[in-house]
C-alpha positions, 0 to 999 in steps of 0.5 A: 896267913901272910902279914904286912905289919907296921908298927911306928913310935914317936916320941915328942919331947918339950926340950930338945934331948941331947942324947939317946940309947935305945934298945928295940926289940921289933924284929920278930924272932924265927920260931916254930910255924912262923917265917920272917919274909923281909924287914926294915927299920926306919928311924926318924930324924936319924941315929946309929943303929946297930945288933946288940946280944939279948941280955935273956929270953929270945929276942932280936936287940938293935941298939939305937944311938941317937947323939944329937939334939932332937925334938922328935923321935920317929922309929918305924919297923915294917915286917912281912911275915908269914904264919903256919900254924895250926891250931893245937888239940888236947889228947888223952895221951899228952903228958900230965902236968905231973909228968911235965915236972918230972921232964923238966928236972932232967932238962940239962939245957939252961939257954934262953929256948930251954924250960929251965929259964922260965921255971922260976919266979922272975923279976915282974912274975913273983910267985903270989900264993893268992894266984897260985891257989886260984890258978890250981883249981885247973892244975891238977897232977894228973891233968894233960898239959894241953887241956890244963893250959886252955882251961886256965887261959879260958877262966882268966879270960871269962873272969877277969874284965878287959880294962885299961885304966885299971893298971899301967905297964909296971903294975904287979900281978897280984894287983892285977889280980886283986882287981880282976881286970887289966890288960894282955900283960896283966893277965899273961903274968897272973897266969905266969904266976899260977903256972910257975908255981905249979912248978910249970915253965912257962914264958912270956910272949909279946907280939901281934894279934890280928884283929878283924873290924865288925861285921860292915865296917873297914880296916882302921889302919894303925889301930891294932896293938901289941899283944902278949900271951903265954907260952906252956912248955908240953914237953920235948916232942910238944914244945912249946904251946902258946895259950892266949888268956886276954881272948881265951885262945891258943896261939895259930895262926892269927899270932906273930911272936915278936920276942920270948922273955922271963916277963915284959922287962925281958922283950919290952918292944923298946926301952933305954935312957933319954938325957934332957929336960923336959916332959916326953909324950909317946904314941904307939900305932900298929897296923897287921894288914892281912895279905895274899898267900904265894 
């Protein structure tokens, strides 16, 4: 699948802000089954904009200054990407969960694409021994990886409501958890969660889903989101899988990886400091428009 996607942040602040540093994290990262055709950012009414190194995880930083005063703020990335990837199969011969330990404490790598750095508890994916112990009904030792990741990510989604006044961006997992509900995030960390303490690495990925209107009724532009999910470390001849739990879902072809990180705070699409006074509104529109192939 090739996609044109478009995604627009404005800002609105109720006093002129003096001065701005952002880092956005927009342009989507080269991994495996994806291409990135071309890409442009546009920022509205201006600013200085140049790379910056990713503090952790995989990501593309640009780092964003904007010196004078302004009302507004307008940041517009627009990407074509083309995605091949099919979707994954569990085997009887992929390696246990028991395995994928042993694995990983052999892995000598500690770079952001290496299991290790996404082994341990992070700053907003703590280890909760309540997720731990509901997550391990589907990780046993002797489990594939594969068919243990799906089976997880298919209980979160059948057992935990989709509702987004039930938590907000910093909201922890075990909230989350004792709630049963949320949003992406919210069930992409409790997983995180389960999985890390189960001794599996495990990364956050945020990105884009494509999303098909109902049966009659048109594409609403600018109506998609954000999205994020999981990825599940298979071992080194599997790589890294991505599982979906929001939709019950592996990651194919209907994914855009955007950035990897620890959790939300590694790859958040844009985050910095404002210097002013004053209320700031935010509205986020995304749009994934499916393309012809060639």
């Amino acid at each position: 699948m090739r996609y044109a996607i478009r995604h627009i942040t404005r800002f609105d602040y109720e006093e002129a802000a003096g001065f701005a540093r952002c880092n956005l994290r927009l342009r989507p990262i080269l991994w495996s089954g994806q291409t990135l055709e071309d890409y442009a950012l546009l920022v509205e009414p201006g600013g200085h904009t140049h790379p910056a190194r990713a503090q952790a995880g995989l990501a593309n930083v640009t780092r964003l200054v904007v010196e004078r005063p302004e009302r507004t703020l307008t940041i517009e990335s627009r990407a074509t990407v083309c995605v091949e990837r099919p979707i994954p199969v569990p085997s009887p011969t992929d390696p246990t969960l028991a395995d994928i330990r042993a694995m990983v404490a052999k892995v000598a790598d500690a770079g952001p694409a290496s299991p290790v750095s996404y082994l341990f508890p992070s700053a907003h994916v703590p280890i909760v021994p309540e997720i731990a112990e509901w997550c391990a009904e589907d990780l046993a030792d002797d489990r594939g990886i594969l068919d243990a990741a799906i089976a997880l990510a298919r209980r979160i989604q059948r057992d935990f409501a989709f509702d987004p006044t039930a938590t907000l961006v910093d909201t922890p997992p075990a909230e989350a958890f004792a709630k049963r509900g949320g949003v992406c995030q919210d069930f992409a960390q409790i997983m995180l969660s389960g999985l890390r303490g189960a001794g599996l690495p495990a990364a956050y990925c945020s990105g884009y889903l494509r999303t098909l209107p109902p049966p009659g009724q048109e594409r609403l532009v600018g109506a998609d989101a954000t999205h994020a999910w999981v990825l599940v470390w298979a071992g080194p001849e599997l790589g890294w899988v991505g599982v979906d739990p929001t939709n019950g879902i592996w990651m194919a072809e209907d994914h855009v990886v955007m950035a990897i990180g620890r959790d939300y705070a590694d790859i958040a699409p844009i985050d910095g400091v404002v210097l002013g006074s004053g209320a700031q509104t935010m509205q986020v529109s995304v749009d994934v428009e499916p393309l012809p192939v060639g």
